[in-house]
N, C-alpha and C positions, 0 to 999 in steps of 0.2 A: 774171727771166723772159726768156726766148729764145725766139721764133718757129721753129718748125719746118721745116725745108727741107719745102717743098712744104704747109705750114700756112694759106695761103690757098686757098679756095674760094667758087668762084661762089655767089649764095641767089639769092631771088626779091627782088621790089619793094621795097625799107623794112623788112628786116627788123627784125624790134620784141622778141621774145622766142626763147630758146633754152631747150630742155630735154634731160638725158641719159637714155637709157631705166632702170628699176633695175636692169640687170643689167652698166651699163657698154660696152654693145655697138653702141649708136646714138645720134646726135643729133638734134632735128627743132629746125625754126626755125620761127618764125611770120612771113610774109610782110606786111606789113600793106599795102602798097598795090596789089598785084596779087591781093590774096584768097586766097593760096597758101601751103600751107608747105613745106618742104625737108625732105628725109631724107637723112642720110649716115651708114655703115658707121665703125666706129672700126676702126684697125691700126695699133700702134704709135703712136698718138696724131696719124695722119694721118686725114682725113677723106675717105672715098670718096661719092660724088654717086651714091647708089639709082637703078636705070634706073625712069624716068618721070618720076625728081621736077625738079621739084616740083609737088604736088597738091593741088588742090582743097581751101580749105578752109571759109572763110565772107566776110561783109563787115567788110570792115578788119579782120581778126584781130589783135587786140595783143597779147593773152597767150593763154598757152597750159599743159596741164598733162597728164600720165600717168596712166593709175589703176596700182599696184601690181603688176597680172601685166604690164604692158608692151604690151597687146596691145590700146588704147584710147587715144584721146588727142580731148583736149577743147577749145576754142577759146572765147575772150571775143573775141565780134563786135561790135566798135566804135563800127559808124558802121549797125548793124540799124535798120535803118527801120520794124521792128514791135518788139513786147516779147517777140522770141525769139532772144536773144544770145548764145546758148550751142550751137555745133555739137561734136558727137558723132559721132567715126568711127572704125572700125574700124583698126587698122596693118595696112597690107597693099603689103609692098615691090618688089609687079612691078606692082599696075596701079591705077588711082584708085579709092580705095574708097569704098562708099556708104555712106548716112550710117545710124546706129545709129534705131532702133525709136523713134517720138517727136522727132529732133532737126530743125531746132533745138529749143534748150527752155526756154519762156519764162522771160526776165528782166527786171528793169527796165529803164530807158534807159541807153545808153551802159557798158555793161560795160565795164570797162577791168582789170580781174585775176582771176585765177581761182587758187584751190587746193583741194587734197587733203589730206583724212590717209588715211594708208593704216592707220592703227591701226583704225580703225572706217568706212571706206569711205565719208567725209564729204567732200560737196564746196562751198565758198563764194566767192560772184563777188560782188565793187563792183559797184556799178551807179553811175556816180560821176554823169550826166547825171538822175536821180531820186530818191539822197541815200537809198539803203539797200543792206541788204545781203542775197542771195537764197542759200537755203541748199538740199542737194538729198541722198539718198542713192542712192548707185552701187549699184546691183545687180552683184555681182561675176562672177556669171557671163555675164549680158548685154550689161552696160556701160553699160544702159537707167540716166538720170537721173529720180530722184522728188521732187517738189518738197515740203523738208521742214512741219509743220505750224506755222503763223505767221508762213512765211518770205513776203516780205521783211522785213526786220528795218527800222527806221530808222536812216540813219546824215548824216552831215554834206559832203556831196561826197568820200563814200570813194575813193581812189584804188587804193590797193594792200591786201589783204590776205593772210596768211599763216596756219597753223598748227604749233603747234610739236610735234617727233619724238612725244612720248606720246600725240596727239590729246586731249590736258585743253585746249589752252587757244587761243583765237584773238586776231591781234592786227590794227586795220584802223587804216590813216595815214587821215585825214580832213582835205586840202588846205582844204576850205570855213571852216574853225576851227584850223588846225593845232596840231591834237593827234594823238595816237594811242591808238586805242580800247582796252580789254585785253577778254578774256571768258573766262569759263569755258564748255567744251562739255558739253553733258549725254550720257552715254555712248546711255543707249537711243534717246532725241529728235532729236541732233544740235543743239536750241536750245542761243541764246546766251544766256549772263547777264554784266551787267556786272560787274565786280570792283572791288572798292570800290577808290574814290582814281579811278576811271576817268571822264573820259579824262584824259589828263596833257598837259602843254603840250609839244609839239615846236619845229622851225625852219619858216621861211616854209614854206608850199604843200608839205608831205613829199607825196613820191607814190608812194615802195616803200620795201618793209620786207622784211627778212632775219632768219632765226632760226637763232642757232648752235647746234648742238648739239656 
């Protein structure tokens, strides 16, 4: 691997997480100690710094995530001082945009991951500070999150959770026991079920999890 002439760029505070848009064409960072996150243009696999950014995003943002058309992005807020940890905003790359119908939207204590399937417009946050896991469905056209029915789920001081490319199945690291969770998604519901053998023993404190496809 070789660094890029010109491959360094300024973020904001502590940045914590990065995501690429799906079309390849942008980058956003999540700022975690100034509340901000960063946008930049790809060209040639240099990064150009969006005029305004970086903007507005939540408290202590640590993770972060995209819904499918590209044109929504979602924030696990940290260090939220109420149970709504999850901010919701529009992408909009000339001026700070405001936040989506509903957001925040509440979650447990202490979000600390967030993901998508884009197979069924499913979305699940750690709540790693109240040891479950909150599940939501995107509305594709408005970007509006609905909190799914018997979410939160329980879970063990979740840190990180994932789903994998077909949307069947989720997988959450649990630092508090260190294991890692498995579940099966229900296509219509979004509920989770565990999957037998679950949870399995991991390494000390796992606190993210990646899925190759």
């Amino acid at each position: 691997m070789t660094l890029l002439s010109g491959g360094v760029v300024a973020s904001g505070g502590s940045p914590s997480s990065v995501t690429v848009d799906p079309f390849g064409e942008f980058v956003y960072v999540a700022n975690q100690s100034d509340g901000t996150f960063s946008a930049f243009s790809i060209n040639s696999g240099i990064l150009t710094t969006e005029v305004g950014s970086p903007f507005p995003a939540g408290s202590n943002p640590l993770a972060l995530a995209l819904d499918p058309s590209g044109h929504n992005i979602y924030f696990a807020n940290s260090t939220s001082s109420t149970l709504s940890g999850i901010s919701g905003l529009p992408i909009n790359a000339t001026a700070a945009p405001s936040p989506l119908s509903g957001s925040p939207y509440a979650t447990g204590l202490t979000p600390t991951s967030i993901a998508l399937s884009a197979v069924n417009n499913l979305v699940y946050v750690a709540n790693q500070g109240s040891n479950n896991i909150s599940g939501y469905q995107l509305n594709s056209g408005t970007g509006v999150l609905t909190a799914l029915a018997g979410s939160p789920l329980t879970g063990a001081q979740p840190s990180s959770v994932a789903v994998d490319p077909t949307g069947k199945f989720a997988y959450v690291t649990n630092s508090g026991s260190n294991t890692v969770s498995a579940f099966s998604i229900a296509p219509a519901s979004g509920a989770l079920t565990p999957l037998v053998g679950s949870p399995i023993a991991a390494g000390l404190l796992p606190s993210a999890i990646a899925i190759s496809d």
